[in-house]
C-alpha positions as YAML, in Angstrom:
chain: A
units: angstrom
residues:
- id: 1
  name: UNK
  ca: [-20.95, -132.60, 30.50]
- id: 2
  name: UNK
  ca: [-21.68, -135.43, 33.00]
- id: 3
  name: UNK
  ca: [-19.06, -134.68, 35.53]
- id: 4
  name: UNK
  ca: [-20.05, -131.61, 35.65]
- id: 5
  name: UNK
  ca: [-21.47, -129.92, 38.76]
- id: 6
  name: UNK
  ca: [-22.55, -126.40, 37.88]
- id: 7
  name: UNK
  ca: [-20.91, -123.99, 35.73]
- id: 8
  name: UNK
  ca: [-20.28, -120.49, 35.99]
- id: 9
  name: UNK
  ca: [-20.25, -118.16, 32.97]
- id: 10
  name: UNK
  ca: [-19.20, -114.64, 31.95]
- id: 11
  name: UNK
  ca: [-20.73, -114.66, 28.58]
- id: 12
  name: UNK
  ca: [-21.83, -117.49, 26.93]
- id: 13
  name: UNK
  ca: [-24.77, -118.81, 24.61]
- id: 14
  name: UNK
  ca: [-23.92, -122.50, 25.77]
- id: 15
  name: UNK
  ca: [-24.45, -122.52, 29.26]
- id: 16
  name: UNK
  ca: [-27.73, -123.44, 29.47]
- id: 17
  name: UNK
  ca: [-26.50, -126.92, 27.01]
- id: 18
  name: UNK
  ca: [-24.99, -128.02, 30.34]
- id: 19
  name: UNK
  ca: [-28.89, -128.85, 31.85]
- id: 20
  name: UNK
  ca: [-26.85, -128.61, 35.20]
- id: 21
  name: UNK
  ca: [-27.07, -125.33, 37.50]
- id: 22
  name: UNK
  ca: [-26.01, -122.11, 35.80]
- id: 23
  name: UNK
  ca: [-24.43, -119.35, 37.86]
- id: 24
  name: UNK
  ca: [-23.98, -116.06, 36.17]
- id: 25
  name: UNK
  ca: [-21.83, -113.15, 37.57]
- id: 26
  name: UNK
  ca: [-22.08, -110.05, 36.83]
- id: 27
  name: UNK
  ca: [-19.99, -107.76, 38.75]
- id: 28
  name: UNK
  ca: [-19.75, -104.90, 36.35]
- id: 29
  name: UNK
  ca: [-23.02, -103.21, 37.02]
- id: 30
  name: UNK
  ca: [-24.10, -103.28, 33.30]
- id: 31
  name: UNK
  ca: [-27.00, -105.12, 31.22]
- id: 32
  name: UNK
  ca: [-26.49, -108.41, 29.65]
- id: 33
  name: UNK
  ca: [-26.92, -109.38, 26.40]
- id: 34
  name: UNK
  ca: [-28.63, -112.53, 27.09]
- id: 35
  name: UNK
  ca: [-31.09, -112.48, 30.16]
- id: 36
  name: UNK
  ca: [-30.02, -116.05, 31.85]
- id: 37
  name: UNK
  ca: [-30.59, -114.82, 35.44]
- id: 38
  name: UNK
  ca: [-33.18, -112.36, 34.70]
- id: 39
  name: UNK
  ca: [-35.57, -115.14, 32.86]
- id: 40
  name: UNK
  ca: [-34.86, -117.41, 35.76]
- id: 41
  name: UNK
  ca: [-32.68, -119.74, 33.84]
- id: 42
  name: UNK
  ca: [-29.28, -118.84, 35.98]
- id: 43
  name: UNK
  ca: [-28.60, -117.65, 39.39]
- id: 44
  name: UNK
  ca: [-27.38, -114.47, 39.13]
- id: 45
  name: UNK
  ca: [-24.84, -113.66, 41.49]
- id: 46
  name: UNK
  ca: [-23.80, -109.12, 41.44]
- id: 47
  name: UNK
  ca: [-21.84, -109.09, 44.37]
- id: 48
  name: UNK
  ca: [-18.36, -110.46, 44.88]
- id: 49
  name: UNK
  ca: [-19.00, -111.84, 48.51]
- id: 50
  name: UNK
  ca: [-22.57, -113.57, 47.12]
- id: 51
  name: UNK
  ca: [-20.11, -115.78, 44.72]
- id: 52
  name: UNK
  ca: [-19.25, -118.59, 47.16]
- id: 53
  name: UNK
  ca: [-22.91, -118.38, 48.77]
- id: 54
  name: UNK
  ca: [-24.19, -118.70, 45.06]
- id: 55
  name: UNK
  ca: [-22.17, -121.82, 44.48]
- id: 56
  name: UNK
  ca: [-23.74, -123.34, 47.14]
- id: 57
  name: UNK
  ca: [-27.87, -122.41, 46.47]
- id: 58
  name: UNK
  ca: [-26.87, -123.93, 43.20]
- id: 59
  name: UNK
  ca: [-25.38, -127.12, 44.11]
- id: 60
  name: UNK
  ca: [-27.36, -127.90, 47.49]
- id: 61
  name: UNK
  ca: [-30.37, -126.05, 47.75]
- id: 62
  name: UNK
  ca: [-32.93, -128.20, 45.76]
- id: 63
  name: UNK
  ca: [-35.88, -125.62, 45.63]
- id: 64
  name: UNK
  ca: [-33.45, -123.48, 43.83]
- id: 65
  name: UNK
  ca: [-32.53, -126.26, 41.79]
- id: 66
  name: UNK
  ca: [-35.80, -127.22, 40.76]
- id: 67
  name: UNK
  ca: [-36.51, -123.66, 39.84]
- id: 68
  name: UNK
  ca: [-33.52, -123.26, 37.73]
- id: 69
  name: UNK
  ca: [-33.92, -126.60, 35.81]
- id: 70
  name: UNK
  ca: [-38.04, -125.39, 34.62]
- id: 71
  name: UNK
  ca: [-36.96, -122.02, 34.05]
- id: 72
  name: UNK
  ca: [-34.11, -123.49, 31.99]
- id: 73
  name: UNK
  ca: [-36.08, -125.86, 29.87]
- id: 74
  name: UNK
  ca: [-38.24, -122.71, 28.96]
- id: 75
  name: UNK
  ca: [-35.52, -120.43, 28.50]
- id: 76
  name: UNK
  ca: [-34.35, -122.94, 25.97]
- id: 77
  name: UNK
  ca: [-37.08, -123.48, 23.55]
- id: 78
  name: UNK
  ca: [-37.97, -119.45, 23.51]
- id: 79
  name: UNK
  ca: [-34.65, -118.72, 22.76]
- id: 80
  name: UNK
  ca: [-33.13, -121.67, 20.56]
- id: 81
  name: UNK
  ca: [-36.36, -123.49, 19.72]
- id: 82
  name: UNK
  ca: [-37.40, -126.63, 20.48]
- id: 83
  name: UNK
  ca: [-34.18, -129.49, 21.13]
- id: 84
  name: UNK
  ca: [-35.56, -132.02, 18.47]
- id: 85
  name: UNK
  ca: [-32.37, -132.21, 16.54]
- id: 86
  name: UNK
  ca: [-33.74, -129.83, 13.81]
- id: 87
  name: UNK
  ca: [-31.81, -126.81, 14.08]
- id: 88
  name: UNK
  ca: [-29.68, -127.06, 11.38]
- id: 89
  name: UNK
  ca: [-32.59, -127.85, 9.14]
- id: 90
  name: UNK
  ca: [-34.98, -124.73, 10.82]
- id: 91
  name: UNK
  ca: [-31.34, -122.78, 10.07]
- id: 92
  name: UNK
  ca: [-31.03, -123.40, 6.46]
- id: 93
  name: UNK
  ca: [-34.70, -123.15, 5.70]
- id: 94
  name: UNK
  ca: [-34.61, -119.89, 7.13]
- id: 95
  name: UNK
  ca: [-31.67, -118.66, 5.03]
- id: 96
  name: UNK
  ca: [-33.68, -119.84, 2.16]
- id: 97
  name: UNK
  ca: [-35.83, -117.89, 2.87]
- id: 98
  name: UNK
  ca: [-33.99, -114.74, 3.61]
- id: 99
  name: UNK
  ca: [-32.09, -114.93, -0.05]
- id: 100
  name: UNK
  ca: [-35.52, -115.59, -1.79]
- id: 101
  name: UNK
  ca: [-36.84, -112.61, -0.51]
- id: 102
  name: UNK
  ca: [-33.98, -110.55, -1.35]
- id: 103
  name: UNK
  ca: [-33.72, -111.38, -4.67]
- id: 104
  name: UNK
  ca: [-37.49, -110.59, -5.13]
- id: 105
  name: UNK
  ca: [-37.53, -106.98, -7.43]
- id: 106
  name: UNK
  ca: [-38.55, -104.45, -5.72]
- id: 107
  name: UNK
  ca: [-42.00, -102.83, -6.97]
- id: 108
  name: UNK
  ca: [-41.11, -99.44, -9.14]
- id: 109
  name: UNK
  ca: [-42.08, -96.56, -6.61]
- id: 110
  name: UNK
  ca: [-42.03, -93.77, -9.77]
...
């Protein structure tokens, strides 16, 4: 996504793919399932009239900037792993070895 600025997200697992500014909003009151803001990764945003200000912290204001590109770099790797190109391969190996240890027989309990 060269061209792109920032993005702003209701509810996605790609956001953070953009390694640009993430805003999240979240005017609803309610948890998220995936903590972007709340790890530091995003800049949350909870209040309608913080939306525009938000926009701006995240594309002008380079402290914030700074903060949101380590904290998303981190975010990242504890929640995808590390971006080496091997998640497909970490993917299958671990669905080999969820069906190996299902098909293991279960010890007689009688």
């Amino acid at each position: 996504m060269p061209s792109v600025h920032y993005t702003v997200l209701y509810h996605s697992s790609g956001s953070n793919d953009a390694y640009k500014p993430v805003i999240t909003i979240n005017l609803s009151g309610k948890s998220v399932t995936v903590p972007y803001a709340e790890e530091g990764s995003a800049l949350g945003v909870y209040k309608y009239e913080d939306i525009e200000p938000g926009i701006l912290k995240a594309l002008y204001d380079e402290e914030t900037r700074g903060k949101l590109k380590v904290a998303r770099n981190k975010f990242v790797r504890e929640w995808a792993g590390e971006p080496d190109g091997q998640a497909s391969q970490r993917i299958v190996n671990l669905m080999k070895e969820m069906i190996a240890a299902s098909t293991k027989p279960v010890p007689n309990q009688g």
